[in-house]
C-alpha positions as CSV (number, residue, x, y, z in Angstrom):
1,X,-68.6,-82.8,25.2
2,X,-71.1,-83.5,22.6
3,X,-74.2,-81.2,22.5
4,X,-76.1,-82.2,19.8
5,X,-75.8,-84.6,16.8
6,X,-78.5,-84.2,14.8
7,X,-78.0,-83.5,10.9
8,X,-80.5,-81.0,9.0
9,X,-83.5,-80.8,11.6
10,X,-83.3,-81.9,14.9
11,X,-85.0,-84.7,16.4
12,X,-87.1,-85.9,19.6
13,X,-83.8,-86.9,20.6
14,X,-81.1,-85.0,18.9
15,X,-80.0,-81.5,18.9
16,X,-78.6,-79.6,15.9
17,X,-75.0,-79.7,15.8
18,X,-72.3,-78.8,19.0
19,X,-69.3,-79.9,20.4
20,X,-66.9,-78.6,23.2
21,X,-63.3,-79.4,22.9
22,X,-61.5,-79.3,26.4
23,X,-57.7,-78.8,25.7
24,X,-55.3,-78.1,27.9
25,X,-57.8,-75.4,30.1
26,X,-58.8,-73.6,26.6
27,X,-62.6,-74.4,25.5
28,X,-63.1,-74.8,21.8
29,X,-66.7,-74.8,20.2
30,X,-67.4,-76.4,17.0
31,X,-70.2,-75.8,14.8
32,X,-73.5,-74.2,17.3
33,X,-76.1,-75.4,15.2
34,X,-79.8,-74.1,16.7
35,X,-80.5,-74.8,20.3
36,X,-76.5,-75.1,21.2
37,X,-77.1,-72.5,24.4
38,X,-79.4,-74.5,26.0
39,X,-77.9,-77.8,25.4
40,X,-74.5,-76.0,27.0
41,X,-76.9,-75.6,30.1
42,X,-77.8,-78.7,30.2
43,X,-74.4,-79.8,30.0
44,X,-72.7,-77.7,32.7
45,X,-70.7,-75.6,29.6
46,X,-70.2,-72.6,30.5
47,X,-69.9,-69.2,28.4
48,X,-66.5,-68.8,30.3
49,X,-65.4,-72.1,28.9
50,X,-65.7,-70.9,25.7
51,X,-62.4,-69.6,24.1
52,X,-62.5,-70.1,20.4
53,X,-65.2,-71.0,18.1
54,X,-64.7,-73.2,15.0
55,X,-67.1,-73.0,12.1
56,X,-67.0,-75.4,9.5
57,X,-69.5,-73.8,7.2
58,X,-72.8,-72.0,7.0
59,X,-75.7,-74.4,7.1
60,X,-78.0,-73.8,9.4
61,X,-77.6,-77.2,11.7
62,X,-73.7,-76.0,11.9
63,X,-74.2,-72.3,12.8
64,X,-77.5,-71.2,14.0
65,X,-77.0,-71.0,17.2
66,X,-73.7,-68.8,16.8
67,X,-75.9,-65.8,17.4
68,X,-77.1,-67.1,21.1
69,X,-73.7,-68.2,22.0
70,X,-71.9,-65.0,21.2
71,X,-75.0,-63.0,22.9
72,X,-74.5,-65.0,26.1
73,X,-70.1,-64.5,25.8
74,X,-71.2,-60.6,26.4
75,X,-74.2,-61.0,29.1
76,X,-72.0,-63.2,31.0
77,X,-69.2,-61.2,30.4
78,X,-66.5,-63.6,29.5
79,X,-62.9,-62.1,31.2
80,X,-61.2,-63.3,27.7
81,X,-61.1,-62.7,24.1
82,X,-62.6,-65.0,21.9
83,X,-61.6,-66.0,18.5
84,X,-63.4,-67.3,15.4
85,X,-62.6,-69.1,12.6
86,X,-65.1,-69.8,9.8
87,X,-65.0,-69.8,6.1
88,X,-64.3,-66.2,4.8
89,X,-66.6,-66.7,1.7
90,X,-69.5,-66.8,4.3
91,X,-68.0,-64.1,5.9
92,X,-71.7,-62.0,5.0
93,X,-73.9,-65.2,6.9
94,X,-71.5,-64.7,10.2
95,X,-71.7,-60.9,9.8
96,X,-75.8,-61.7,10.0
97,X,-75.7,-64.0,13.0
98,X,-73.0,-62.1,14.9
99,X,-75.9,-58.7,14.9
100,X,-78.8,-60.9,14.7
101,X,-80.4,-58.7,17.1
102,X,-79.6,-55.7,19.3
103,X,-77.1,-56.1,22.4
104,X,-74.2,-54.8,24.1
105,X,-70.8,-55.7,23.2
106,X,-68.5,-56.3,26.3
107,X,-66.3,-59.1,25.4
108,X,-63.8,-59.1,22.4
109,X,-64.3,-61.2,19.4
110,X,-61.7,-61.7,17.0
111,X,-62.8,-62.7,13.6
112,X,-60.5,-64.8,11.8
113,X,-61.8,-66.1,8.7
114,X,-60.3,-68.7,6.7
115,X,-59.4,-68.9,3.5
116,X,-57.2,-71.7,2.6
117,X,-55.9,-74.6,3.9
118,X,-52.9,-73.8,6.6
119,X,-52.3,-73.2,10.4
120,X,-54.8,-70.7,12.2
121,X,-53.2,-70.5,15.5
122,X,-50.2,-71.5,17.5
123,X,-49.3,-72.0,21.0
124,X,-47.6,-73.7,23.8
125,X,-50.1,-76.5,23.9
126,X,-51.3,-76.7,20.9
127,X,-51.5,-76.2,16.9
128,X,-54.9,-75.7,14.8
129,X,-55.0,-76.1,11.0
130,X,-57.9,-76.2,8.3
131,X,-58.4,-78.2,5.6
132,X,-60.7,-77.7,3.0
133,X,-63.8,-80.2,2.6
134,X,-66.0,-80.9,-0.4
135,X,-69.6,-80.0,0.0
136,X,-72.4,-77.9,-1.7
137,X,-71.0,-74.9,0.4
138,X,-67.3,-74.1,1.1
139,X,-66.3,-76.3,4.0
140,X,-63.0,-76.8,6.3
141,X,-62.4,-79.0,8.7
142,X,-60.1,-78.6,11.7
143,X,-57.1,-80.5,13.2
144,X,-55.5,-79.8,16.8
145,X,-52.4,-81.0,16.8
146,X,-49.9,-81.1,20.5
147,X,-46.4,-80.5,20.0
148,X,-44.2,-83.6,20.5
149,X,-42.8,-83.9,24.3
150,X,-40.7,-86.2,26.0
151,X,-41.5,-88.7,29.1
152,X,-39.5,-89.2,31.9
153,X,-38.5,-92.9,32.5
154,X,-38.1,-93.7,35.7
155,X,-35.9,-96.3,35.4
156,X,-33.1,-94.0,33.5
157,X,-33.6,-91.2,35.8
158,X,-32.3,-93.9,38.5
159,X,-29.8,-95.2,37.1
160,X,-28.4,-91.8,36.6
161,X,-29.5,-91.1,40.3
162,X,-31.3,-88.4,39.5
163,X,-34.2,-87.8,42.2
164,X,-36.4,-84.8,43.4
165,X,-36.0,-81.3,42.2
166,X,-33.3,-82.5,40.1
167,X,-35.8,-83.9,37.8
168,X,-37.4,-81.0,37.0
169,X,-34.2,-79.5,36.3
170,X,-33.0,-81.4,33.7
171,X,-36.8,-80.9,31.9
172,X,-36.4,-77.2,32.1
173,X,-32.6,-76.7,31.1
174,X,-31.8,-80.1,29.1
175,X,-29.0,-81.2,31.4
176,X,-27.9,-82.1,34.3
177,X,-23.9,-82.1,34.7
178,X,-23.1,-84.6,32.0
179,X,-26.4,-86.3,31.9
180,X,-28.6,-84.8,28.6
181,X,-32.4,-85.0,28.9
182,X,-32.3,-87.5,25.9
183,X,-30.7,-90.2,28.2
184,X,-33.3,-90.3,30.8
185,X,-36.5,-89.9,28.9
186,X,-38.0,-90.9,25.5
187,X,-39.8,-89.7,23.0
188,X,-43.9,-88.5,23.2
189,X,-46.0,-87.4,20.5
190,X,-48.1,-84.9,20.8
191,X,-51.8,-85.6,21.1
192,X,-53.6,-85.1,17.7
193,X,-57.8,-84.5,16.9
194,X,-59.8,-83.6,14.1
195,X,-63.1,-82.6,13.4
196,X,-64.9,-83.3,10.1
197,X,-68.1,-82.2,9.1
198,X,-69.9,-82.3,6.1
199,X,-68.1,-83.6,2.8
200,X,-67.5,-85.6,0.4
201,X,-64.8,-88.4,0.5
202,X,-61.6,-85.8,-0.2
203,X,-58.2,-85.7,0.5
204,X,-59.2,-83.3,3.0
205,X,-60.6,-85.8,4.8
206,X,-58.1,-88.1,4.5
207,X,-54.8,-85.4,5.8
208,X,-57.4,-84.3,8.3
209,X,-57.3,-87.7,9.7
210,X,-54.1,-88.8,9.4
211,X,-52.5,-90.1,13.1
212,X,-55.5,-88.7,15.0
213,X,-56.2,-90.0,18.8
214,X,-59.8,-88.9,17.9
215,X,-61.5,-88.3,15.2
216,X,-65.0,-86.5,15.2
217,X,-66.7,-87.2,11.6
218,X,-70.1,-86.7,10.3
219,X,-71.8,-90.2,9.2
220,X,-74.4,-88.7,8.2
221,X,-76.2,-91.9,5.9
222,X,-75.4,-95.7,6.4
223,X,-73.7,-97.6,3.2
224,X,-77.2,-98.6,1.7
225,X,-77.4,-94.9,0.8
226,X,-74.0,-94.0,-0.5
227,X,-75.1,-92.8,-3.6
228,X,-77.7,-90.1,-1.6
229,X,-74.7,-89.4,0.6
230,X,-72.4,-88.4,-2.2
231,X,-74.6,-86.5,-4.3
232,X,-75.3,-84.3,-1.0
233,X,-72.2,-84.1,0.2
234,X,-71.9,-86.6,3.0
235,X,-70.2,-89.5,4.0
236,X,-71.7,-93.0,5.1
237,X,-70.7,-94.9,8.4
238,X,-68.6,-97.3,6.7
239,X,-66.8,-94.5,4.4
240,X,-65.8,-92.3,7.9
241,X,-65.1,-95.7,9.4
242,X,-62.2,-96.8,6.3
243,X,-61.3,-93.1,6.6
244,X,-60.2,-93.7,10.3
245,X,-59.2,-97.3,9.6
246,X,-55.9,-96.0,7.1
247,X,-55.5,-93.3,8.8
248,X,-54.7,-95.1,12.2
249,X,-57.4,-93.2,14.1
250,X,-57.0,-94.4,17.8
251,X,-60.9,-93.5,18.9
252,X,-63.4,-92.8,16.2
253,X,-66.8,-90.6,16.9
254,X,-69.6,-90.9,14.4
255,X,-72.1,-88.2,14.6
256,X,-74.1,-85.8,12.2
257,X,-77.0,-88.5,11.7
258,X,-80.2,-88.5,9.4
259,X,-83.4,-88.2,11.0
260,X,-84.1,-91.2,8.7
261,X,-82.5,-93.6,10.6
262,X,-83.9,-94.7,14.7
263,X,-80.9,-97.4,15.1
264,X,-77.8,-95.7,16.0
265,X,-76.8,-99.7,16.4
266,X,-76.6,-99.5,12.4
267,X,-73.9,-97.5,12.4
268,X,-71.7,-99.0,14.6
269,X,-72.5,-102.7,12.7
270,X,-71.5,-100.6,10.0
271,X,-68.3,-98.9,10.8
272,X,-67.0,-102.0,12.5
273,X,-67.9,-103.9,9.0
274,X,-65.8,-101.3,7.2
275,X,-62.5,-102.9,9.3
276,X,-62.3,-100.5,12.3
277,X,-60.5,-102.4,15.3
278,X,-60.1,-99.0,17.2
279,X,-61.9,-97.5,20.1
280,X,-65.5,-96.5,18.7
281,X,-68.4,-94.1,19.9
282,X,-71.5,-93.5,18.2
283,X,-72.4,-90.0,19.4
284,X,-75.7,-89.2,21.4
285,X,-76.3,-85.6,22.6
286,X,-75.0,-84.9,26.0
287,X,-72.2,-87.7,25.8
288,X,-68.9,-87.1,27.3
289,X,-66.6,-88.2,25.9
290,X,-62.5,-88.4,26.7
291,X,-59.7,-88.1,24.9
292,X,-57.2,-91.3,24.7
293,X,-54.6,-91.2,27.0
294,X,-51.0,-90.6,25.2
295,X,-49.6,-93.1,24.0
């Protein structure tokens, strides 16, 4: 769910900075620039979706709203932990918006700051890592990687003659008299999505990317202003769009967008100019928008 995709100031039409991750029944907010809980009304996002919160880095349009949202995880008195994750060297700007202003604390929040690149979490269903960015400010970004699986094939399965609850037995122990799960399924990989806010081109980016089903990246200028872009710390359409391009991106999501520019057409002619044949989205606030299936 995208709740805002406005870069610096918002707009008539665009929010600072928010996006819900849906994964697997876990709710993962990225960067709650200003206004992010009322655009989660708006949205039909919950507090109680909300599971872990993902920071990139502490500009304003990325994190303002951090103090609202964990405000409204205590009124509404969220029946889980939450976790955060945001650079540690702005570990004194999310001390500041964490106790922006008096309120009772019901609801755990575990700070987890991050430091270097690596994994921040592990689970059944998932894998999150950081990689740093390069940007005025310390930046990561985020990747959310699925562990590899394996489908069933039904085909196999029959000529085996394995039916009904036997099916699920061979899933759970491996085999099935002399039958192994490897001869009546196939290989799946995991699902894989990133999340790239403001930087440079970096190699960063570039292992951030790498494989993704979707990839969320700022675009924050279009190519006539690359030089702007870079000196500030941003990428262009058609840079994020080359990113995604070599890295084999399956759906691309431009967002993060200049207040300069009033045709988000432009960056689509843009990105597609740049060589990318994959499933493309130019972000608008409020926009749903779905992983890929597996492929």
């Amino acid at each position: 769910m995208v709740l805002g995709t406005a870069s610096q100031v918002p707009t008539r039409h665009r929010n600072h900075n928010g996006y819900l991750l849906r994964w697997d029944g876990e709710g993962i907010l990225f960067d709650p620039g200003e206004g992010t809980q009322r655009q989660m009304l708006r949205a039909g996002v919950a507090a109680h979706d909300i599971n872990r919160i993902c920071i990139t880095h502490f500009h304003g349009d990325h994190s303002l709203g951090l103090a609202g949202v964990i405000q409204r995880i205590n009124l509404d008195q969220v029946p889980h932990p939450v976790t955060a994750h945001y650079p540690a060297s702005g570990q004194k700007f999310f001390d500041r918006l964490r106790y922006a202003t008096a309120y009772r604390e019901t609801v755990p929040l575990r700070e987890e700051p991050v430091a270097a690149d690596g994994v921040l979490a592990q689970g059944s269903s998932y894998v999150l890592e950081a990689r740093l960015l390069s940007h005025p400010v310390e930046s990561f970004g985020y990747r959310i990687t699925e562990p590899d699986g394996r489908r069933m094939v039904p085909e196999l399965l029959a000529r085996h003659g394995i039916k009904g609850p036997d099916v699920g037995r061979i899933q759970r122990e491996g085999r099935l008299g002399a039958v192994t799960l490897d001869e009546v399924s196939e290989p799946r990989p995991g699902q894989r999505f990133a999340f790239v806010m403001d930087t440079r081109l970096c190699p960063g980016v570039d292992a951030l990317a790498e494989g993704c089903d979707m990839l969320v990246i700022e675009s924050t200028f279009l190519d006539e202003d690359e030089r702007l872009a870079t000196d500030h710390g941003h990428m262009t359409a058609g840079q994020a769009a080359r990113v995604a391009r070599d890295a084999g991106v399956r759906h691309l999501v431009l967002t993060h967008f200049s207040q300069r520019y009033t045709d988000p057409a432009a960056f689509e002619r843009q990105a597609r100019a740049a060589g990318f044949e994959g499933e493309l989205t130019v972000a608008a606030d409020l926009l749903r928008v779905p992983l890929p299936k597996r492929g």
